[in-house]
N, C-alpha and C positions, 0 to 999 in steps of 0.2 A: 714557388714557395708560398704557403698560406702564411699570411698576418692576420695575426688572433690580436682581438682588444687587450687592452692590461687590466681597464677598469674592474675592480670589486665588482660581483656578480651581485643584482640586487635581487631584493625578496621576490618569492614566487606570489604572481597573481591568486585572486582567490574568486571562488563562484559567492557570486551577490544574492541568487534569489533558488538556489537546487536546497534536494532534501542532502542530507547528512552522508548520505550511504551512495549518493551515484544521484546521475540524473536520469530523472523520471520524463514522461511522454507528455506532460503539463509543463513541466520547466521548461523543454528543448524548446518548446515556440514562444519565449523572452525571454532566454538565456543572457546575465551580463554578469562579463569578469570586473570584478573590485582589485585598482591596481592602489597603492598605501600610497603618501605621501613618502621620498626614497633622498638619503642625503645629498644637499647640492639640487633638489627640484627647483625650478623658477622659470616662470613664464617665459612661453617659445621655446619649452623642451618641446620634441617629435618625439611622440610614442604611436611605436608602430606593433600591432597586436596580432599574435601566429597562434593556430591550431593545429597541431600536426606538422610544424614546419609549413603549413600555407599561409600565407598573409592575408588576413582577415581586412584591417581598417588602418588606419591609423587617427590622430587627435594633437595637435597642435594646443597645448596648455594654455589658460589664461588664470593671470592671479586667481581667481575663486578657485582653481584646481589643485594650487600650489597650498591651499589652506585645508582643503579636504579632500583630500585624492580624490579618483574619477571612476566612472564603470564602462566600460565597453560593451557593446552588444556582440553575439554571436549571431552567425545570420541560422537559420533551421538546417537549412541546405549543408552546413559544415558538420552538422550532429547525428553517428551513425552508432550503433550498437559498438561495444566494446571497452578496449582500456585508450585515453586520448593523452596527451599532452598540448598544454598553455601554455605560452611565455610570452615576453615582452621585450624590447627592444629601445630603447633611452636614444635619441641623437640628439648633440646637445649640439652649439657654435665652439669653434676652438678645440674640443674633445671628440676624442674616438667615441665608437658607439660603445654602451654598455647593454651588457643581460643582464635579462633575469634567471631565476634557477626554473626550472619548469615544474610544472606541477601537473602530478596524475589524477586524471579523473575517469569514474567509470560511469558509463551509460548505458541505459536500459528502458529502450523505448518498447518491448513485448510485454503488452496489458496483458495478465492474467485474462482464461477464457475469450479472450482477442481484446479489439477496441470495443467497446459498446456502441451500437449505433445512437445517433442522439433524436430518432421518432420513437425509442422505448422506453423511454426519461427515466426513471431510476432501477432498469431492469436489466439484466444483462441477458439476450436470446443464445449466447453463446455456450450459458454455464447448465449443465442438465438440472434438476430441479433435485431435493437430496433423495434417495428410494428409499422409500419405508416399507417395512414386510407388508404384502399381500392380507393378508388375514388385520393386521390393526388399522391399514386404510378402508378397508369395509366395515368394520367393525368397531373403530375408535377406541382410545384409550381407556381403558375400564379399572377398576378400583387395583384387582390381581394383576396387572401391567403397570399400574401404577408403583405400586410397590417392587416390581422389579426392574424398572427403567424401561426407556424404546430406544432398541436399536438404528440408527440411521446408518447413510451411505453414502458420501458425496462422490462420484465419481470424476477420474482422471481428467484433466480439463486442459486446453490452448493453453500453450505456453507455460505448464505447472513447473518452481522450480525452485530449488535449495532456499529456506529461508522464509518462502510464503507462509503468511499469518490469514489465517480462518477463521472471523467472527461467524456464530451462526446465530440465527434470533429463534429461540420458543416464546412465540406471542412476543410479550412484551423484554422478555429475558434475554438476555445476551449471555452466551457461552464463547468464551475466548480458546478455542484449540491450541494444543502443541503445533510449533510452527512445522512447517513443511520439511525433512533432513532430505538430505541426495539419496538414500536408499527407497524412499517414498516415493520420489517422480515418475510417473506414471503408472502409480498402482491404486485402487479406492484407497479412500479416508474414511475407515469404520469408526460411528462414536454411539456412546451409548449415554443417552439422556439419564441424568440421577432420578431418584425421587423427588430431591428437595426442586430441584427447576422448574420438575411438572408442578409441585407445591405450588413455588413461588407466582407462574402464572395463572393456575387457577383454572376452575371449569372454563370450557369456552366450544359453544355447537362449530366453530369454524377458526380454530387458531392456526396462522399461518408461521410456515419453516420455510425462512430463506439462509441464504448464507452469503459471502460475499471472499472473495481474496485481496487482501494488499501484496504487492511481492517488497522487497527487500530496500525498494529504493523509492516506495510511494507510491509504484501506479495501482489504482482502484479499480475494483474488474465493474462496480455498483453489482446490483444483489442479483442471486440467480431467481427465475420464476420462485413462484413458492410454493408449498407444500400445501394443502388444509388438513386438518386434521378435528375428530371431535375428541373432547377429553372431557369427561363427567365424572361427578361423587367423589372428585380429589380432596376434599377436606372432610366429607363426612365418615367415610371408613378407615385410612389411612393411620390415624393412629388409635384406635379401637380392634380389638380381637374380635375374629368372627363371632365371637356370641356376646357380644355386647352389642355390635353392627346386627345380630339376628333381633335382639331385643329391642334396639333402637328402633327397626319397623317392624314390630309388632305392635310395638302402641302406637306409632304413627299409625297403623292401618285401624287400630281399634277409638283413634280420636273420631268424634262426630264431624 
């Protein structure tokens, strides 16, 4: 016959230092649970700390603990992709042990486009660079493209998944994408540059287009190579009619 505690099951442990949504591939290596201060604590309680039902540590209280609850560390070696549970375990003198309730947490150590290596310092080798048509990588963005956007193309990339968020930079400009849905994983990400962006960044013989993924729970892919591109006469035709833009250089050409 199993003998169950009696005591009131206490609060569930909580993550001290993860993002919101799950833990990321930065938290797992100094992951610590936040256990509260729990009614009845006082120095030379035994708290003993589980992951999955394995026992992690434990921690022997001293008065400063009893005034500010405590954190435990998780070792990396315990942290594996998935859904996990945490809890806690109370031994006091004189009393049965008590629980805590468990708490679910999800993890998620697959960076977008992989890990980055750290000799490409803010580059990721794994993310293909965005494809821009043939014909405007030769030829650059010119006044008629300007007015009607550039199409880009980020393709399918390591580990792409429900939820990924896609900054991309024109020049100095950041465009924030619709996030990544499950019908999208593993298909290109077509966007098409406005007018107003090429606006905003302006002529430039060599503006570069990177882009970068976060997925859902933090991890950073850093930016894929990037793009160059030339883009000229974005402010001098753009909002003039061809024949005010034909007038405009004719007297340019007839100045001394």
């Amino acid at each position: 016959m199993t003998c169950k505690s009696k005591s009131p099951e206490l609060a569930a442990p909580t993550l001290a230092n993860a993002h919101p949504a799950g833990i990321n591939i930065a938290s797992a290596a100094h992951l610590e649970v936040a256990i509260a201060p729990y009614p009845g604590m006082d120095a030379g309680d035994l708290i003993e700390l589980f992951w999955d039902d394995c026992y992690v540590g434990s921690r022997v209280l001293s008065q400063a603990d009893v005034l500010d609850g405590i954190t435990m560390r998780i070792p990396e070696s315990f942290i594996v992709n998935g859904t996990s549970r945490i809890h806690y375990r109370v031994m006091r003198v004189g009393r049965g042990p008590a629980l805590s309730t468990k708490q679910r947490v999800q993890v998620k150590l697959d960076c977008p486009g992989g890990q980055p290596s750290a000799l490409s310092g803010d580059e990721n080798q794994g993310l293909a660079p965005v494809r821009i048509p043939a014909t405007i990588r030769r030829q650059g963005v010119n006044p008629n493209q300007i007015k009607r956007g550039v199409p880009l193309t980020i393709e399918p990339y390591l580990n792409m998944a429900a939820g990924d968020a896609v900054p991309l930079r024109w020049g100095d400009v950041r465009m924030d994408l619709p996030a990544v849905t499950a019908s999208d994983v593993g298909q290109p990400i077509n966007i098409w540059v406005p007018p107003q962006i090429i606006l905003e960044a302006g002529e430039d013989l060599r503006l570069e287009v990177p882009y970068c993924v976060l997925d859902r729970v933090g991890n950073n892919s850093h930016w894929a190579p990037p793009r160059t591109l030339k883009i000229g006469c974005a402010n001098s035709y753009l909002d003039t009619s061809p024949r005010q833009a034909l007038m405009v250089a004719e007297t340019r050409r007839r100045e001394p």
